[in-house]
N, C-alpha and C positions, 0 to 999 in steps of 0.2 A: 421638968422644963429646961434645966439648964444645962443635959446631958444631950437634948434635942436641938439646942440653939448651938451647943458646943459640933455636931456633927453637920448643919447645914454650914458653919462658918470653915468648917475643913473639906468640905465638897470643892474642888479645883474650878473654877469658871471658864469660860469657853476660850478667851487667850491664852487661859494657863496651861491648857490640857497638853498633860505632859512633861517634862523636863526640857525640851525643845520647843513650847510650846510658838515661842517666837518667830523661831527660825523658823519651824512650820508655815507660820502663816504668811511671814515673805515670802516662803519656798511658793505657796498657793497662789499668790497677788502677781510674783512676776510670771507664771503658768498662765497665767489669763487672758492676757493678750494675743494670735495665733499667727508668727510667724513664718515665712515663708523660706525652707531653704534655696540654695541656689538650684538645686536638684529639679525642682516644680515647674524652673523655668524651658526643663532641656526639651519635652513633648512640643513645644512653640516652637522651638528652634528647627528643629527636624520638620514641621509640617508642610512647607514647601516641597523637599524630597518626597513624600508618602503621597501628596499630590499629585508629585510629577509620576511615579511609578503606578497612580491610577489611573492617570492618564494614560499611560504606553499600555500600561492593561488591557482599557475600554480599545484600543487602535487594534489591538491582536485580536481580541475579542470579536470586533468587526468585522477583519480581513476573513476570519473564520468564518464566521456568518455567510459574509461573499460567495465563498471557495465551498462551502457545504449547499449552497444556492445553486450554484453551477453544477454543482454533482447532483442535488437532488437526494440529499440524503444527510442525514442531523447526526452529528455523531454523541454520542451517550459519553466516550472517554476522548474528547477534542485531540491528545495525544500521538493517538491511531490515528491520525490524519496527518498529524506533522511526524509521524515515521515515515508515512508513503511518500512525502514527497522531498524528505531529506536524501542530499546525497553523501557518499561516505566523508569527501573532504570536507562536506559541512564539520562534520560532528570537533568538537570538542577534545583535548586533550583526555587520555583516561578514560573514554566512552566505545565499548566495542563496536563493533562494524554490523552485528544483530540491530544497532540504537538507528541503522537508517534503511532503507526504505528493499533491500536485498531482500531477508527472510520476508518481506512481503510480498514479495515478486512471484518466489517460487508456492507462495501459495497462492497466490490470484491467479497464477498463470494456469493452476489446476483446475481451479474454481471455475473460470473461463472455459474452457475447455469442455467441464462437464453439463455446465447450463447449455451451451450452446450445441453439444451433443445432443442435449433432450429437446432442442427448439429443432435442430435440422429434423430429427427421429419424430417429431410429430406434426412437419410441416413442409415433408416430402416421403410421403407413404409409402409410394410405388418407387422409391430411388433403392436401387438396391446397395450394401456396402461398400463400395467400391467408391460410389459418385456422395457418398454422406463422408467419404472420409475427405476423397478432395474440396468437398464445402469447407466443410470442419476447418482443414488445411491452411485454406484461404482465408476464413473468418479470422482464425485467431492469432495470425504473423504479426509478428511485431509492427512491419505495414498497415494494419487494419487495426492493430491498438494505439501505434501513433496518432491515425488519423481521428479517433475517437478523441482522445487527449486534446487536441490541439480543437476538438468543434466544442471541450468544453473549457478551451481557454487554459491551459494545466503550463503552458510554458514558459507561463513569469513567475508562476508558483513554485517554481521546483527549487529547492534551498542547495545552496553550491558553496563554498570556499572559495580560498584566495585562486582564483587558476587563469586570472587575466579572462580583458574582452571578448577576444578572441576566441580561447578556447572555450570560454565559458557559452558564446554562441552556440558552437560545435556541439560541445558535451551534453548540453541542455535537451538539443535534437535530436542525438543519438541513443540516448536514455530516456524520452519522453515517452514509448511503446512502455520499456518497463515498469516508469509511474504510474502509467494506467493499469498492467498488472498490481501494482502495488496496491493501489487505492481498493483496487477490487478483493485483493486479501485484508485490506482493512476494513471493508464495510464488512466483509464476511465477519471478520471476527466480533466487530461490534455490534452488527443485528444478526447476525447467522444468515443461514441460506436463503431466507427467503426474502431478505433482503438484497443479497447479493445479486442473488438470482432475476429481480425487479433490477437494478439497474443494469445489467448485461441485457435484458431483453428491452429495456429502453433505448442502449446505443445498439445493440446489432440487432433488433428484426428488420429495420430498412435493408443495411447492408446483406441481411440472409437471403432479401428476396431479390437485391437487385446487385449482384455478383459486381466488385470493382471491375474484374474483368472476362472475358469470358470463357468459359473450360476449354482446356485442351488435351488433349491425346500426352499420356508421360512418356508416351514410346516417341515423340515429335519432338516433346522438350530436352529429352538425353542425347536425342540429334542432334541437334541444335548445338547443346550446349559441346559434344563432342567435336562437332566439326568447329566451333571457333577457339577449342584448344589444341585444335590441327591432328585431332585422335581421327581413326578410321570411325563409318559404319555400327554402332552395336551388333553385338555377334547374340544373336539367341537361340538355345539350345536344349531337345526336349533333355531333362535329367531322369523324370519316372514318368510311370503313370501305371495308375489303381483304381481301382474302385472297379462295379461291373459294366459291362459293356453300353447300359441304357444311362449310365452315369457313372461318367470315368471324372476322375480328380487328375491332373496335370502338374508336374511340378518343370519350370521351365526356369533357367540362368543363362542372364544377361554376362557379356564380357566383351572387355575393354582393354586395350592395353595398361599395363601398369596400375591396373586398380583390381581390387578380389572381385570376384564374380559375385552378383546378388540374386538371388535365387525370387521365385513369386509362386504361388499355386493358385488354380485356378478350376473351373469348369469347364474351359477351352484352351487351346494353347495360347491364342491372342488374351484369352481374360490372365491366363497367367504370365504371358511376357508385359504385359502392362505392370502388374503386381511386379513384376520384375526391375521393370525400369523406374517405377514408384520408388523402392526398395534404395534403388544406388541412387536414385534423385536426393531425397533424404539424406541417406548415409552423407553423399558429395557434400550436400548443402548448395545444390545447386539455383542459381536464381534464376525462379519463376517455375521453383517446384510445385507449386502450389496452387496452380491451375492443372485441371484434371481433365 
């Protein structure tokens, strides 16, 4: 018994436990209470900012909405959209000139091209190539992509830089044909072709069927455009001719002063002096090549 009362008297009690047992339990008592550093306060400080940047979010957010509503088409990466219609002096220091609306140009403008290729090809059967290329021509000028642009509202969209009132009018207008190429290599990229292809046949089947203006002769137009730069006449000239005598192939070149001769081949000599005056209309950059 008294080796048993000698071992519960030396068992430590719950203040004691330890050498420290004191300190310990201050150390416990003042932990107890759960104070706040100054740190906890900084997320409240900053919430106005993060509101205010929600805000200008949901506004972007919208404008897109808008601008996807006019187009008729949702884009999956919003991005693609504000490439097409950035211009270079928009961009940002240190952001190459791919980051605006260029490399989408030169792809819409193919993309264009080739939709409305298969829209003339299967909505003038009996036109032979000659009168599909001057549609084509006419369809896809910068002329007839402007006009597109501007019937879906694209000219207050277009993101520009510092370059004054003024020129920013100017600039706006002169590059609105390209944004619409643009846009159109942005939906390509973001829905592919058949989407593409859906909104090119939404703005040009009207225009396919009802010409801005109406065809004319390219042997009338290099007239035309020769005599009011005080040039003589087109001179046409046969150069070959092949094939056998129930179907002979013509090769016929136009010539001008001071400009190289443009060559056309044909089935007739007139089908090939037209191909001919096509040929230097084009090369010139003549205005109002593009009527056939």
């Amino acid at each position: 018994m008294k080796d048993e009362a000698k071992d519960i008297a030396n068992q430590p009690t719950e203040a004691q436990a330890g050498p420290d047992g004191e300190a310990a339990t201050k150390s416990l008592a003042t932990k107890t209470p759960e104070t706040k550093s100054p740190e906890t306060k900084t997320p409240e400080a900053k919430a106005p900012a993060k509101k205010k940047r929600t805000r200008s979010k949901a506004k972007r957010t919208d404008a897109n909405a808008a601008l996807e509503a006019r187009i008729g088409y949702s884009f999956t990466d919003p991005n693609m959209l504000m490439q097409a219609i950035t211009h270079v002096s928009a961009l940002k220091s240190g952001r190459k000139r791919g980051d605006s609306y260029q490399r989408l140009e030169f792809l819409g403008d193919h993309v264009l091209g080739l939709v409305v290729s298969d829209m003339l090809y299967h909505a003038f059967p009996n036109a032979d190539e000659g009168e599909l290329s001057k549609r084509l021509a006419e369809l896809v000028r910068k002329e007839s992509c402007a006009d597109v642009a501007k019937s879906l509202g694209l000219l207050d969209d277009i993101k520009l830089g510092s370059v004054g009132s003024s020129a920013d009018a100017r600039l706006r207008k002169s590059i609105l044909g390209d944004i619409c190429e643009a846009v159109i290599g942005a939906v390509f990229l973001d829905g592919g072709y058949a989407a593409a292809s859906e909104f090119v046949k939404r703005n040009w089947t009207e225009r396919m069927h009802k010409p801005r203006r109406p065809l004319r002769d390219p042997k009338t137009v290099l007239q035309e455009w020769a005599q009011g730069k005080g040039l003589p006449t087109p001179v046409y000239r046969e150069v070959e001719r092949t094939g056998p005598h129930h179907d002979p192939q013509f090769r016929v070149a136009v010539d001008l002063p001071g400009l190289a001769p443009a060559e056309g081949i044909g089935g007739s000599k007139r089908a090939a002096e037209k191909v001919a005056a096509s040929v230097m209309i084009e090369r010139e950059g003549v205005g109002g090549s593009n009527d056939g």
